[in-house]
N, C-alpha and C positions, 0 to 999 in steps of 0.2 A: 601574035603579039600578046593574045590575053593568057597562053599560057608562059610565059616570059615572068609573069606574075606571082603565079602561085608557088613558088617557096620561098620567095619575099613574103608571102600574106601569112603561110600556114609558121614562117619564124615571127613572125609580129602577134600573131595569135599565142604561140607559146609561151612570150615571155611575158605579158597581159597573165593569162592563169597563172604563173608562176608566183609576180607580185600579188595581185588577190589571196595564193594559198600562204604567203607569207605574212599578209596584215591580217588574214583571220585565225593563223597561230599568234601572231604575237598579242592579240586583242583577250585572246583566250588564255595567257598566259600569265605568271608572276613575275619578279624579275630571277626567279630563281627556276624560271622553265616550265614551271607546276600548272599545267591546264586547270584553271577553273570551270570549265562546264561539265555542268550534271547530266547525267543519262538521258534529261529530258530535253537536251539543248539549253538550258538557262544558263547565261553568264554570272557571273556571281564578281559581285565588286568586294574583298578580300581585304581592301587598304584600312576599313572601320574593324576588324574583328583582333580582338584581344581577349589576352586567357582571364581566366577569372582567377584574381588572386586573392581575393577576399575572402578574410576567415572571418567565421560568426564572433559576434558580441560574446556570446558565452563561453565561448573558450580562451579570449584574450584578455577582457575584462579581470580587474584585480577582484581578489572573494575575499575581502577582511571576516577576521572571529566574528565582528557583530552578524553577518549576510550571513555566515554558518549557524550564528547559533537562530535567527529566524526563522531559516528554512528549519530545521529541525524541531524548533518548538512549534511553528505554525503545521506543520506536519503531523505533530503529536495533538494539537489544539484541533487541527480537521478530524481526525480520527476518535478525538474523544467527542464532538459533535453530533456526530453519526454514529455511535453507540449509543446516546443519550438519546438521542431520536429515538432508535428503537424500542430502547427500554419504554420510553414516553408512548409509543404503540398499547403495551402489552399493560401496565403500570400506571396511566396514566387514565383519568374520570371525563376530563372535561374536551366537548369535540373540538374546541379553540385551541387548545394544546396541542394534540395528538396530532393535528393539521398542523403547527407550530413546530414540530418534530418531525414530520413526513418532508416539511421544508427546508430542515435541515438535513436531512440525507440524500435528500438528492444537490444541493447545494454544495457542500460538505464535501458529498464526494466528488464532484465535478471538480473543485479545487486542489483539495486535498491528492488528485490523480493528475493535475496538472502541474502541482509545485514537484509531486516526486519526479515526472518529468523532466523537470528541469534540475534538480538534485542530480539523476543519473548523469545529464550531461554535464555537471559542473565537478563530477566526483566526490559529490557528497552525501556521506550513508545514512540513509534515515531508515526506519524501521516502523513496520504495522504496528507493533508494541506501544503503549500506552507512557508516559513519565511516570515517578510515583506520584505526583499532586495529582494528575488527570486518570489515576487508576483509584486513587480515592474518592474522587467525585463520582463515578461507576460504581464502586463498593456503597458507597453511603443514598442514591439515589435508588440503586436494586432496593433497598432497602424499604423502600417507602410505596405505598397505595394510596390510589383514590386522590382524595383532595389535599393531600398533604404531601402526594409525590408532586402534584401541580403547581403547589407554591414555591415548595423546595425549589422547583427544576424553571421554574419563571422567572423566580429570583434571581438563580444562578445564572440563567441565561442572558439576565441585562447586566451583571457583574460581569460575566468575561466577555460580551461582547463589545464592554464598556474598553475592556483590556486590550482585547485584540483588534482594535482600530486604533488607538492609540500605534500599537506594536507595528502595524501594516503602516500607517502612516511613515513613523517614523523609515521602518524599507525602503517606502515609496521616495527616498530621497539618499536610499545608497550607493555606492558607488558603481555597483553593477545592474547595468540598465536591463537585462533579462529580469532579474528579480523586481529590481524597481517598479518597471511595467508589469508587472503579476502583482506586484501589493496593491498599485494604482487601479488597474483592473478590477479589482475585489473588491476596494473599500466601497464603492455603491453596496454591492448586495451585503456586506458587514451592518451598514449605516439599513440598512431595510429590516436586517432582522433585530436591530436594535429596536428600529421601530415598534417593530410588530411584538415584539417581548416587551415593553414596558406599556404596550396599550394592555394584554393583556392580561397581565402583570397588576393591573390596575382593576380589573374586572374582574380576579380570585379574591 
């Protein structure tokens, strides 16, 4: 009698495995067949992932003449910053300055290597090269020693940084938010070395 059984039990046994190996393909699957389990056995739930179509701020954002011609002056205005410094190394009397000047190149250039930065990616050509206004403040500063390069170059220093927060402001509200947020960024340390140039400024 009890073996009267067994190929009743070993058919009842078979189609048991059959369905299990079919709900742990379909468990494992997309509706397009595609197994999602990794090498390590992990299921992976597929229904949340989507491609990434987002293109950056920088490349879709509108670049009016005014956001050209800032990058390119402030460019020009980093670069003549950090010459100035050095000259103010070699050139310059007083140790309030010459520290005044060391702060400005590394400052300066920290910037000044960040906006080109973004210049490359926006397609806009700027140049290590000086303007003529910012090659003449170079010429006329080489020119000077001691305590009279220090006034010169104090002076000058609260003058254009009087300018170029004005300039960065007005950025900080253009219409491409990459640069925007680069002018906004900045105006702190611009507003710092205004400071620091009209206290000592005050003290030549």
């Amino acid at each position: 009698m009890k073996n009267s059984f067994l190929p009743l039990a070993i058919f009842v046994a078979c189609i048991a495995v059959s369905c299990n190996n079919a709900a742990h393909t379909d468990a494992n699957s997309d509706s397009t067949g595609v197994n999602r389990t990794d090498t390590a056995g992990t299921l992976h739930d597929t229904s949340s992932v989507r491609p990434d179509t987002s293109t950056s701020s920088v490349n879709t954002q509108p670049l009016d003449d005014a956001t050209r011609k800032f990058i390119t002056e402030a460019t020009s205005g980093g670069n003549l910053e950090v010459k100035l410094g050095n000259i103010a190394q070699t050139n310059g009397s007083n140790p309030r300055v010459k520290e005044f000047g060391a702060m400005m190149i590394k400052d300066h250039t920290d910037a000044t290597n960040q906006l080109k930065g973004i210049a490359q990616s926006l397609n806009v050509p700027v140049s290590d090269s000086l303007s003529k206004m910012h090659q003449g403040h170079v010429d006329m500063l080489s020119k000077k020693k001691g305590k009279a390069f220090d006034k010169a170059y104090m002076s000058m220093m609260v003058n254009d940084h009087k300018k170029d927060i004005k300039e960065f402001e007005k950025a900080s509200k253009g219409s491409n938010t990459t640069v925007s947020n680069f002018a906004s960024q900045t105006l702190p340390v611009l507003n710092k070395h205004l400071d620091s140039a009209q206290a000592i400024n005050k003290k030549l």
